[in-house]
Structure formats: structure tokens, C-alpha cells
N, C-alpha and C positions, 0 to 999 in steps of 0.2 A: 698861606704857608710860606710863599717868600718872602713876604715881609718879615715873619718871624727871624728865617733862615739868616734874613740879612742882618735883623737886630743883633742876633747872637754872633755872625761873624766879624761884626765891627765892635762886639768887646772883645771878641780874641783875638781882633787886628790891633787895637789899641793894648792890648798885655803884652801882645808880645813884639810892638815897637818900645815898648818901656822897657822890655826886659834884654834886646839888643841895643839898647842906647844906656847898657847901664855897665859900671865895671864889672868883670868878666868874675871877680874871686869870689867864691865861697855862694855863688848864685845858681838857684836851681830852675829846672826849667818851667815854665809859665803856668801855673795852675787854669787852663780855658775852660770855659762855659759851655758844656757839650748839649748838645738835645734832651738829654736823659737831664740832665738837671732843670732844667725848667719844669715846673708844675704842669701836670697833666690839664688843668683846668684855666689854665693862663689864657686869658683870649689872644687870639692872634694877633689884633691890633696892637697886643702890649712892648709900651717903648720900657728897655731895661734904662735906669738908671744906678750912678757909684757914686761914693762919696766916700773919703776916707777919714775915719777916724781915730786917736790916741787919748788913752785914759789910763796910763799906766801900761803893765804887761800887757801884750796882747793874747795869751794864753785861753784867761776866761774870757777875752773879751771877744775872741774869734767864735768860741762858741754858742755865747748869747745871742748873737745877732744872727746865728744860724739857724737858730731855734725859734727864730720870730716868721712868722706868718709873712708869705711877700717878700724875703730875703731868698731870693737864689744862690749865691755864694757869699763868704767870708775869706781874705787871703792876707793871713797876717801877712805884715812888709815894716819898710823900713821909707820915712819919707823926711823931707823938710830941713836935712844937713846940707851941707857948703865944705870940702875940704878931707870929707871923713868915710871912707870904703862904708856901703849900705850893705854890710857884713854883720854878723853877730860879734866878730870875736875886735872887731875893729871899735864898736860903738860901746862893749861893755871895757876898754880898757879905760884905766883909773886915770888916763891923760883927759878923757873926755868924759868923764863923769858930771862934770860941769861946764862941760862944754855950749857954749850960746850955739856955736855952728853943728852939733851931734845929730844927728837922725834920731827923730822920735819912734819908738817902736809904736805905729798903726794896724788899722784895719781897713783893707778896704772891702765897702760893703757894696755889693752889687742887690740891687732888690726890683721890685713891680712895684710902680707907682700907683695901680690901681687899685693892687693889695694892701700896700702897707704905705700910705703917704710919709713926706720928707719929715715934715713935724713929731708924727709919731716915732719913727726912728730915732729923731734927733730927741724927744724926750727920754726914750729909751735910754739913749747913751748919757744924759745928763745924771739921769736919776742912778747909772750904776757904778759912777766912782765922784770923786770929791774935784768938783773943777775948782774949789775955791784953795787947792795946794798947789804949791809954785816947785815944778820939778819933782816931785815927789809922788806916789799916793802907798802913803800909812811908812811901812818899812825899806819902801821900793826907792830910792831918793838918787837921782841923777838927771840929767835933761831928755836922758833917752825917756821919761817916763813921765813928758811935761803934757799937757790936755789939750787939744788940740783939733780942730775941724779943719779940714783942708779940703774945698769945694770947687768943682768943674764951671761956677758961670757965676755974671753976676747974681742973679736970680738966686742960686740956691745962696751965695752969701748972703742975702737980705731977708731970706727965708730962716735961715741959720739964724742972724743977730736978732730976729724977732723971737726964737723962743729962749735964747739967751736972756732972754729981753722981761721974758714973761717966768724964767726962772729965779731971778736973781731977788725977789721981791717975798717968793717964800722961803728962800734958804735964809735971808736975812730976818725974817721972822723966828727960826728956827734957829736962829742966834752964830748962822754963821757969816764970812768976813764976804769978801766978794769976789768975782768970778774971776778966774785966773787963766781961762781958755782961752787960747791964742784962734782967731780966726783969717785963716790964709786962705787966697787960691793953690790948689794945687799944682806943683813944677814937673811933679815926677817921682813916682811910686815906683819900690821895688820889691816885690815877692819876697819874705823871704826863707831860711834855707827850709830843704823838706820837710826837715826833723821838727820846726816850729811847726808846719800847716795840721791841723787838726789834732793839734800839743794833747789835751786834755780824753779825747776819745782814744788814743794811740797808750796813753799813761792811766791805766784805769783804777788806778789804789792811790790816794792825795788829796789837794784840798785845790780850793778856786779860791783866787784874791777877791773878796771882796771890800772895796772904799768906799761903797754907796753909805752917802749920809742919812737913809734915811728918808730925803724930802720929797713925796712925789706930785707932779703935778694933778692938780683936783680936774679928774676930765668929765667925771660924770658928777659934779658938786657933791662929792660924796663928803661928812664928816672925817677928819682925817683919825685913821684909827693908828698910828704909830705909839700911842701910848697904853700901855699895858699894865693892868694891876700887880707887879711882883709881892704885894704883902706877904699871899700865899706862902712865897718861896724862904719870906724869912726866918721862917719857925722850919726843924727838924732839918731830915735830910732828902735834897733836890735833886737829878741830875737836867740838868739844861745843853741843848743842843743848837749853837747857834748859827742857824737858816741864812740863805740868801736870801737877798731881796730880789733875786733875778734867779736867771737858770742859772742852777751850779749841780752838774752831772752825779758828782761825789755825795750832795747833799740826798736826792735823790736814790740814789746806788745804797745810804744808810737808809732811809726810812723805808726802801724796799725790803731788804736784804737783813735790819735787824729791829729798828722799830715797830715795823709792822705786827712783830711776834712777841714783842716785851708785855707783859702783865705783871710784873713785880709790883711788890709794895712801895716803892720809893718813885715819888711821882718822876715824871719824864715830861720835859717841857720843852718848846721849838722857842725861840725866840730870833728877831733880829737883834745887828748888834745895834740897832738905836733902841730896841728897849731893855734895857738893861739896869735901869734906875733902880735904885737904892739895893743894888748888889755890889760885892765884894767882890771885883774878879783883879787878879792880878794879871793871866795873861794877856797877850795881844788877841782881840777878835776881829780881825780883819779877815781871817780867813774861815772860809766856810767847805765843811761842819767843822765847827772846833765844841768838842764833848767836853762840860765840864758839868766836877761834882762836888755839890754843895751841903753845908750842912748850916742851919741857922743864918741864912744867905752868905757867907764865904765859904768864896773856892779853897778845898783840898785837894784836889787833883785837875787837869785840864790838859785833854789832848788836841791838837792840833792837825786834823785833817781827820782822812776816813778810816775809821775800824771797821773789822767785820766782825763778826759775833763771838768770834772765841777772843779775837782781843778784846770786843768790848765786855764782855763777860767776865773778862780776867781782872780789867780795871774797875769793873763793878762790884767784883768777887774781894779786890783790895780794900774795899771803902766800906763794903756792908758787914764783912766779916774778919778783916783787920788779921791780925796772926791768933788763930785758932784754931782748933781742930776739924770746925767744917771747911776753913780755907783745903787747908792738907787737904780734906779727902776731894774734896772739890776737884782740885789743880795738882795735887802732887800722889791721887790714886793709895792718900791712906785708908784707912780703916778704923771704922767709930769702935772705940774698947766695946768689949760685950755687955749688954744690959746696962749700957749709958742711960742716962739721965733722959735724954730725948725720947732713947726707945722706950721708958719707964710710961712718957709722959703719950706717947702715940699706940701703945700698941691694944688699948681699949680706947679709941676715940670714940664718938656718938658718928651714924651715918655720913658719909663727908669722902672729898675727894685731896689725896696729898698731893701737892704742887710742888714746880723748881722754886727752893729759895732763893734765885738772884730771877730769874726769868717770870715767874708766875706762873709756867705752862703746867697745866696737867698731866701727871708721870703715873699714879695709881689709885685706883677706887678700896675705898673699905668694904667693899662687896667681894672683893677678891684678895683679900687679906686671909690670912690663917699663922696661927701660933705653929711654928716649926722648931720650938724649946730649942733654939739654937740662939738667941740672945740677940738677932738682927730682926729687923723688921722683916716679912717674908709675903710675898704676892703669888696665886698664881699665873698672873699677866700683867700688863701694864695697863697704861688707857692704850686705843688703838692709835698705831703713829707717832707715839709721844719718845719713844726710846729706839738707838740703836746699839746696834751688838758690835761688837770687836772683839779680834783675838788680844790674849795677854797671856805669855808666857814666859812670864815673870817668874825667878826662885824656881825654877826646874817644876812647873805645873802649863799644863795646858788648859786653860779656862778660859769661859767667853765674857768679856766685860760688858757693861752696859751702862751707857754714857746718856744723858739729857738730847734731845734730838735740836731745841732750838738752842740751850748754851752748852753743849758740849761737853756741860762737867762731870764729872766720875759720880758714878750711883751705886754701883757694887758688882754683884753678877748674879748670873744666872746657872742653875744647877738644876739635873734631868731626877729629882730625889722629891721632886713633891705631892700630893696628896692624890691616888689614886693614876697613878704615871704620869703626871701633870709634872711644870715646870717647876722650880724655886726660884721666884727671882730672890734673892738676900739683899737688901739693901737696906745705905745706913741712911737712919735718922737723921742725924744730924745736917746734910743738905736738902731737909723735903721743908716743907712749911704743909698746915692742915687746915683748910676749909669745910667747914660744917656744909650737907648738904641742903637745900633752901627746904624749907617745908612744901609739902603737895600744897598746890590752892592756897 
């Protein structure tokens, strides 16, 4: 147990000699390595080691490597300038946008070597942004954003230039140019301000840059599966969601929160942005999720970072149903004419259950259907869970609405007038779709 004690207070002897030998402006105080953050199952014997790295922002980059098994901390900083305050507001002025001597925005990764060896790290870091961009990655273009290893000994440098070493042979397969990462010893690291440190958990609605090319190293001689049949996607209409190759919190945060619940008819696809062949996208996919939607493989719409489900619903609601009258009742809480065409077409269906036309969810059973010769469709229930209520006292009436539970959109209402003191729910046709129920056996 003192050995541990003393592993950890010789990193927070070393942070925070770097953070008194650094200029005084705009610097916050030392993010240390306390007991609680070390892993419960770390053995005692375990020596921490750091290494810092630059791959563009350090935003997503801080939180990849936090998320990796064997990484203790992440503390974005500023390292590797001559001249120029290890500030934010110093490094993003347009004097040093090209600056050779500019501080590249880093990571320093503090991790267990026993956990997660230097190689694997360091492939980690290769594989999630483009080392073969000079100052740049994707949209990001100044020196503060140049790729960059900066290593405490000889040993981790040699260590370093060998998987450089062993990458640079399939990016060039993969038809890219050559490796443009600067590999330094490190001079001198600076934290930086708080507002940066854990950028992406602190900002929970956005997107994560991501530059990864795509190439990963083969560890277990796997087939490399980066290529993906898109034929599928060039007929009809798509929407594609384009994934990280790494952790990216936002990506996740969608496929919990709305994917998870989508059953629509309009297929739903992950893709990275290396497979993307023989589609039409006009936007940038550097950044993950970026929703785009497709019809006959080109993009019509494409959003750029995270929805949650009433936006994404809304931008689905734009593409599936374009300006009609299910849009209205959908999103602007109209009301389908009486004895519409839809209700003509639903109100004798065969056994079967009616669904959200943009979601697919299950909203009402034809088992609980009944003609209420009012010209709307009419339930006495929903399915269960599938719908919630809300006031609407719209036009001097007090009425309770009843909205989609996973998209949100307007279904009609509910009225205390139905068959034997039973509910009415009213709702219009025109945003249900109708599923035949399967046959017994």
C-alpha cells in the first residue's frame, strides 16, 4: 500500500511542478490522481505510467482514452509551443494559426501498464484520427491541431516509432499518403483550462470529431471487415447514421435514447465514415452521429451531431411525409377531415395491430376498435405504454391529447363518451400505418 501511495503522489508531484513552472494566465489548478481514481483491482505493485498525445481537438480525444480499460486519467493540456501563452485564447488567435512554434492541443494519458500496455494505447490513438494530415484533421486546420506523440524516455520513443512503424504499411494499402506525426520527447505539459477537462460529459447534446481513417491494426489476424455492402441502400428510401470508430458518448446517447425504439418502415443503418461507397453524401462526416437521409442512395437531408427523438422524428416526419396533411396532424396538432380516405381504408381492417407511421411503435389493437359514427378512427384503449396524455386547451376547450410515446407526434384525443362508460380514444388515420396480425401457428 505505500508503494502505491507513493506511485500516485509522484504523478501529482510531477503535475503540479509543471503547473508552477508554467505561465500563470488563464491556467487552472492541477487535475491530481487521487486514491479513488485508481481501479479497485489494480495491484499494488502497479508502476503508473503518461504519455501525451495530439490528434487534433482534444475534446473527443480526452474522452476515448478514458474509456479505455487501464487508463486512469485523461487531462486535456496544451504542449510543444516556444513563444506562445499555453492558453486557449492565446493558441486559437489567427496570428498563430500557422504557427511552427503554437502549442498543440494534447492529452495526457496517465494509464497501468499492466492493464493496458503502451502499444495498445498507442494503436488506439493511431487508429482514431488521420496522422497522415499536416496541421489539420478534416475541418479542424491550424498547428494547434498537428498529431503528435510526446514521450517521457528513450524507451517509450522507440516503442512509439515501432508501431508507427507497423502502421504506416497498412494505411498505405488503404491508399493513404504517409505518416505526418511528429514524435518528440516531452518538454512540458500544461493542463488545460477547466472548461476544456471533461469537454464532452460536461456538454451532453453534440457530436465527437471524428478523423479516424478507417485502418485498424489486424491484432487478432482478423479479415478486415471495413467494407460494407451499401447496394441495399441504393434503391428507395435510407436513413444512415454515421458511428464512430471509437467511443463517441453522443453516438451512444442516440442509439440508446432513439434508435433503440425506431421500428419504421424506412430502413435505419450504422455506418462508419470509411464505408460509405457508392453513396451520395454531400455533407462532411467527420463528425459523429451525423443522421443522414437517403433516398435512391443520395442525401436529402443530413444533420450533424445528436437528436433526440422529437427532433429526430421531426426530420423524419420531413422526408417521409413531405408537406401533407399527416405532416400537420403529426407536428402542427391538425386534424384528419372526417371520413378521410385513410379512415375509409382502416376502419374495417382484417385482425392486426395499428402502428406510428414514422416510429413503427405499436399505438392500437383492432380488438379494441369500435365504430363511434363520428368519422375518426375510435379505440377503446391503446396498446399498453404505447401513448401519453397531455392537457390541450386550445380554442377555449379543455381536452386531454394524446401524443406517440416514443415520437411524440399528435394522435388525436381522448373522450370519457365511449362504449359502456369506457374511454374514446379519436384518433386520426392518417399518422397510424396497419399491420395484419400473423396467423396462430
Amino acid at each position: 500500500m505505500k508503494y502505491l501511495s507513493f506511485c500516485i503522489a509522484l504523478v501529482v508531484s510531477l503535475l503540479m511542478f509543471s503547473a508552477l513552472n508554467s505561465p500563470a494566465q488563464d491556467l487552472p489548478a492541477v487535475t491530481a490522481v487521487t486514491p479513488e481514481q485508481v481501479k479497485p483491482d489494480m495491484p499494488l505493485t502497479a508502476q503508473l505510467d503518461s504519455i501525451v498525445l495530439g490528434s487534433g481537438c482534444f475534446w473527443g480525444a480526452e474522452m476515448r482514452y478514458e474509456k479505455l480499460p487501464g487508463v486512469v486519467d485523461a487531462i486535456s493540456g496544451y504542449a510543444d509551443g516556444q513563444g506562445v501563452a499555453p492558453n486557449y485564447r492565446a493558441i486559437t488567435q489567427r496570428s498563430n494559426k500557422m504557427n511552427p512554434n503554437n502549442h498543440a492541443e494534447v492529452v495526457k494519458v496517465i494509464f497501468n501498464p499492466q492493464q493496458i500496455s503502451l502499444e495498445a494505447l498507442l494503436q488506439h490513438y493511431f487508429e482514431s484520427h488521420d496522422p497522415t494530415q499536416l496541421n489539420r484533421q478534416g475541418n479542424d486546420i491550424g498547428t494547434q491541431y498537428r498529431s503528435i506523440i510526446l514521450t517521457n524516455s528513450a524507451e517509450q520513443q522507440a516503442r512509439a516509432k515501432a508501431v508507427m512503424q507497423q502502421y504506416q504499411p497498412l494505411l498505405t494499402a488503404a491508399g493513404y499518403g504517409q505518416i505526418v506525426t511528429r514524435l518528440k520527447p516531452l518538454t512540458e505539459f500544461f493542463p488545460a483550462e477547466a472548461y476544456h477537462q471533461d469537454y464532452i460529459a460536461k456538454n451532453p447534446n453534440g457530436y465527437c470529431p471524428d478523423h479516424s481513417t478507417g485502418v485498424r491494426f489486424n491484432r487478432d489476424n482478423k479479415p478486415d471487415q471495413s467494407q460494407t455492402d451499401n447496394s441495399p441502400l441504393l434503391t428507395g428510401k435510407h436513413i444512415v447514421v454515421i458511428d464512430s470508430e471509437n467511443y463517441c458518448p453522443y453516438c451512444e446517447k442516440f442509439k440508446a435514447e432513439v434508435a433503440r425504439d425506431y421500428q419504421g418502415d424506412i430502413p435505419l443503418h450504422f455506418r462508419f465514415a470509411s464505408q460509405l461507397d457508392k453513396l451520395t453524401i454531400s455533407s462532411p462526416t467527420w463528425a459523429t452521429p451525423t443522421i443522414i437521409l437517403l433516398e435512391d442512395g443520395k442525401q436529402v437531408f443530413a444533420h450533424q451531431g445528436f437528436l433526440n427523438a422529437e427532433e429526430f422524428y421531426l426530420l423524419l416526419g420531413k422526408f417521409k411525409l413531405g408537406d401533407s396533411e399527416a405532416f400537420d396532424v403529426a407536428f402542427d396538432k391538425a386534424t384528419d377531415q372526417r371520413f378521410c380516405k385513410e379512415y375509409q381504408i382502416f376502419k374495417n381492417t382484417p385482425d392486426g395491430i395499428f402502428v406510428d407511421k414514422l416510429s413503427g411503435a405499436p399505438l392500437f389493437d383492432t380488438r379494441d376498435r369500435f365504430n363511434s359514427g363520428t368519422g375518426w378512427l375510435s379505440f377503446t384503449k391503446p396498446v399498453a405504454g404505447a401513448v401519453i396524455e397531455k392537457p390541450d386547451n386550445r380554442y377555449g376547450m379543455q381536452r386531454t391529447e394524446i401524443r406517440a410515446k416514443v415520437s411524440g407526434i399528435h394522435l388525436g384525443h381522448v373522450f370519457g363518451d365511449g362504449p359502456n362508460g369506457r374511454p374514446r380514444y379519436c384518433i386520426n388515420a392518417t399518422v397510424l400505418d396497419f399491420v395484419p396480425r400473423p396467423n396462430a401457428g
